[in-house]
Structures are given as C-alpha cells and as structure tokens.
C-alpha positions in Angstrom: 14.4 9.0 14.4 14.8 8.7 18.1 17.0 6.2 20.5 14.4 4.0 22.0 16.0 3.7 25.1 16.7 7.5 25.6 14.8 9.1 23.5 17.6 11.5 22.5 16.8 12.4 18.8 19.3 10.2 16.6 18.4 11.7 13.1 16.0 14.2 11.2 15.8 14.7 7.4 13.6 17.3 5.8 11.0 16.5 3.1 10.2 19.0 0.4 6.3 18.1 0.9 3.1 18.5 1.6 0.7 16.8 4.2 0.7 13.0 3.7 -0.9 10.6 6.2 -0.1 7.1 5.8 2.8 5.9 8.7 6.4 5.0 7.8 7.3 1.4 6.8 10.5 -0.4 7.9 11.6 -3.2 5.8 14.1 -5.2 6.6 15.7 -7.1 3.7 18.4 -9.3 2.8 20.9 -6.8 2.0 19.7 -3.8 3.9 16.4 -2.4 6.0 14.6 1.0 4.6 12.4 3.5 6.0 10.0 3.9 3.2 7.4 6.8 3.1 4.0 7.4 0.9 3.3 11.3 -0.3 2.6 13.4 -3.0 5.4 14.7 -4.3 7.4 11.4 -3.9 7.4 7.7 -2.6 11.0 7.8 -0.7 13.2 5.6 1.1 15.5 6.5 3.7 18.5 4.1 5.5 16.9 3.9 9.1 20.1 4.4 10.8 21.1 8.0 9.4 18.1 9.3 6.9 19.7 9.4 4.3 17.4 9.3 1.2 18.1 6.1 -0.9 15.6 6.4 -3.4 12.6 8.5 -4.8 10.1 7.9 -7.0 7.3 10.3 -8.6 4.2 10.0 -9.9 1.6 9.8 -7.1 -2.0 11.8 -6.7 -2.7 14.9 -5.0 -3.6 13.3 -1.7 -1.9 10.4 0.2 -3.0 8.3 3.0 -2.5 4.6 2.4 0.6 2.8 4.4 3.7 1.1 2.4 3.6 -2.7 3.1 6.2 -5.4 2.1 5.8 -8.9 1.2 7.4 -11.3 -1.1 10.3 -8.9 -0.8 8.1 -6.0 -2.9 7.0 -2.5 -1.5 3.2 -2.4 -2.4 2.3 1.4 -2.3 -1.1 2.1 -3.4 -3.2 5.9 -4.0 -6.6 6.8 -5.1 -6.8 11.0 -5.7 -6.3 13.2 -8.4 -5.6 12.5 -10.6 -4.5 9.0 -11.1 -5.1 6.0 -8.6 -1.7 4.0 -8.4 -1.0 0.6 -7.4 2.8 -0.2 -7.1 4.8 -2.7 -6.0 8.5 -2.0 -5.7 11.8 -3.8 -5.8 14.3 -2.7 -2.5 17.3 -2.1 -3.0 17.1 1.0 -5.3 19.3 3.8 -5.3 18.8 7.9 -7.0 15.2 8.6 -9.0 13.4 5.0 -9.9 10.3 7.3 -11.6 8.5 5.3 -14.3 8.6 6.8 -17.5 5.6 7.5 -19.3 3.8 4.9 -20.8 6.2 2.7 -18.6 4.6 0.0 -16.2 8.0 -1.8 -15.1 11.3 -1.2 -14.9 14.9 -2.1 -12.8 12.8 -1.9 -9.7 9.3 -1.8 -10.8 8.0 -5.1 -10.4 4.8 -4.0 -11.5 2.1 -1.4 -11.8 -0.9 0.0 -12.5 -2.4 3.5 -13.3 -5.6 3.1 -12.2 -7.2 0.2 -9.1 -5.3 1.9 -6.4 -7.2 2.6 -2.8 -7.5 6.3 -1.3 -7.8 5.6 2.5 -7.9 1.9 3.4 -4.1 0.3 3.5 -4.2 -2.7 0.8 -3.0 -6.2 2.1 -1.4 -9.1 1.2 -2.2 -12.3 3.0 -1.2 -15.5 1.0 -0.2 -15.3 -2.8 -3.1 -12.4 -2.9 -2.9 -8.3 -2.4 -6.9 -7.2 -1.7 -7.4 -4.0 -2.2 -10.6 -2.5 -0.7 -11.3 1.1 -2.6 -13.6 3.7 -0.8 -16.6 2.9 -2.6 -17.0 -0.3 -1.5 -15.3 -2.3 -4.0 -12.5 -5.0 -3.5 -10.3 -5.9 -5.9 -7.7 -9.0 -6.2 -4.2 -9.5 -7.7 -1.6 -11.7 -7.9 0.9 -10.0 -5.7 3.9 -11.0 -7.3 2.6 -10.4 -10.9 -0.5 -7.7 -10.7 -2.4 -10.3 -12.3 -6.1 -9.1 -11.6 -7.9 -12.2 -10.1 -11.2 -10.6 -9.4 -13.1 -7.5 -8.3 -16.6 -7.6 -6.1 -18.7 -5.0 -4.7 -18.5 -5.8 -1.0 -21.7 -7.3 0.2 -23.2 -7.0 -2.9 -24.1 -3.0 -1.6 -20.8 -1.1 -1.7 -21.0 1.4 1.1 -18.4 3.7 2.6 -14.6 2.2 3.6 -11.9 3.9 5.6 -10.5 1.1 7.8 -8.5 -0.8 5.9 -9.1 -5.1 5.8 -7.4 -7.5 8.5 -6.9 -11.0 7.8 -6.9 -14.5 9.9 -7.7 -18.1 9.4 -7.6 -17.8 5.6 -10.6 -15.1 5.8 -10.8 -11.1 5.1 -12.3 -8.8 7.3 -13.5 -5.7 6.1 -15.2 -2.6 7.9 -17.8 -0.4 6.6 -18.4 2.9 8.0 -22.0 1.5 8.3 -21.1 -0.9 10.9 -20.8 -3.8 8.8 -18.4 -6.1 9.5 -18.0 -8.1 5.8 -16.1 -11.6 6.3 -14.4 -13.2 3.1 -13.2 -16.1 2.4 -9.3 -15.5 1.0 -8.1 -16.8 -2.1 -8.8 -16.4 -5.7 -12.6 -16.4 -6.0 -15.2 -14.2 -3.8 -16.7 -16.1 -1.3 -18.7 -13.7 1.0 -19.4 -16.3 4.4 -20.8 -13.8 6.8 -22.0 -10.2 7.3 -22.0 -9.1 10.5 -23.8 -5.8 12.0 -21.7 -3.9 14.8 
C-alpha cells in the first residue's frame, strides 16, 4: 500500500502464493473496510490501513482470475479451473480460517455457495437483486444474490462463443462481450430477454 499523496510505501505483506490475476477489492463496511484478494491457495482479507491479514479461506481452483465484488454487504468471489468452479458470497467481518468444511455450503460467514457455476475469466456482477455470471463458454447464468437461488441459465445469443471481458450493466440491461465481436445486450431481471446483438 502506498500514500497517495507521496507515494512513500505505507505497508507490504507477503503472500504464500502463486500467480493470481484478478485486482484487489476494497470494501468499506459498517464496522470496518477490507482489502480482499482472489488466489489459489487462499481468498484473504487484509485491514487496508496496516495489512494485516483478517481472514482466509481455502478451497479455490488451480487458477484465479476473476475480481472480488461487494453488494448487499456479501463478498461474491467466483472461479472456474481445476478442479472445482466456485461461486461464493461472503459475510465481512470474519476473523482467523472461515474454510468451509466438506460437504459444508454455509456457515458463520458463508452466506452461500456453490461447488460448481463459478466463471474462470469474466468478473461476475450484481446489478439489482441479481448476480449474472457469464462463464467462458458462452453461458450466463442468474442467482438470487442474496440467497444463490438459481433463476436461470442461457447460452448467450443462442451460439455461445468465447468470453473474457466480463458483463457491464446500465439502464436495467446487460452487456456482454464476445471475443467474436459481438456485443450481446440483455434485458436484466429474472427472465432472459436477449433485445439486441450487436457486431463490433
């Protein structure tokens, strides 16, 4: 961590880890704000001031890339590798090893999760009551984000395709980017409206 105004180095805490590419989230809750990171060995938090870890939790795949996001006061963290695809959405506040048991899909400060649905390299998003999570293959699945209810899962375009970017949201629609140029536009909410496809 560095001093914005300086940029004199404030804090640095080593990571017993391997390469992980999804960006640092800051939430900033109630009680206290968090630096929380996504990688393989762990999902961590750290207090933003001196980096200290807060909490950890195990149980991702191989390979990380997505970005933590907050909303309704959860930490969504979601993975697609080997060899498990996780979708999780967190409770702040945690403190020590908040690892799910096995066989476990909540706990203290699990409010939910799932083995399998996670994405590898698009960010999920929550926009509304919703989390969308687009998967590589072209697929885009729905939940409830404060339950994990599954609302419903679409092949994109009715074709699929190839998706790294991850979806953007405005004016109660979804936009999500193929790596074919296709710019898919959805209408958000609880049933898949596709209301335009448009070619870049």
């Amino acid at each position: 961590a560095y001093n914005l105004k300086t940029g004199k180095q404030v804090w640095k805490t080593s990571r017993e880890e391997i390469p992980s590419w999804g960006s640092p989230t800051v939430y900033e809750g109630k009680s206290r704000a968090e630096v929380v990171t996504n990688a393989t060995r762990a999902i961590r938090s750290y207090d933003p001031l001196t980096g200290k870890e807060l909490w950890s939790m195990k149980g991702n795949p191989e390979v990380t890339a997505t970005t933590p996001i907050a909303a309704f006061d959860l930490i969504f963290i979601s993975n697609s590798y080997r060899p498990n695809q996780p979708l999780y959405a967190i409770k702040p506040g945690a403190s020590g090893d908040i690892s799910l048991k096995q066989g476990e899909e909540t706990s203290d400060f699990i409010q939910w999760s799932k083995q399998r649905g996670g994405s590898y390299m698009p960010t999920p998003l929550v926009y509304g009551e919703y989390l969308y999570v687009c998967a590589n293959h072209g697929v885009l699945t729905v939940y409830e984000a404060k339950t994990g209810v599954r609302v419903y899962q679409q092949r994109i375009g009715d074709k699929g395709g190839a998706y790294s970017a991850s979806p953007v949201a405005g004016d109660g629609k979804i936009y999500l980017s193929s790596e074919d140029g296709d710019v898919f536009v959805v209408k958000a909410g609880p049933k898949y409206e596709l209301l335009s496809d448009n070619k870049v």
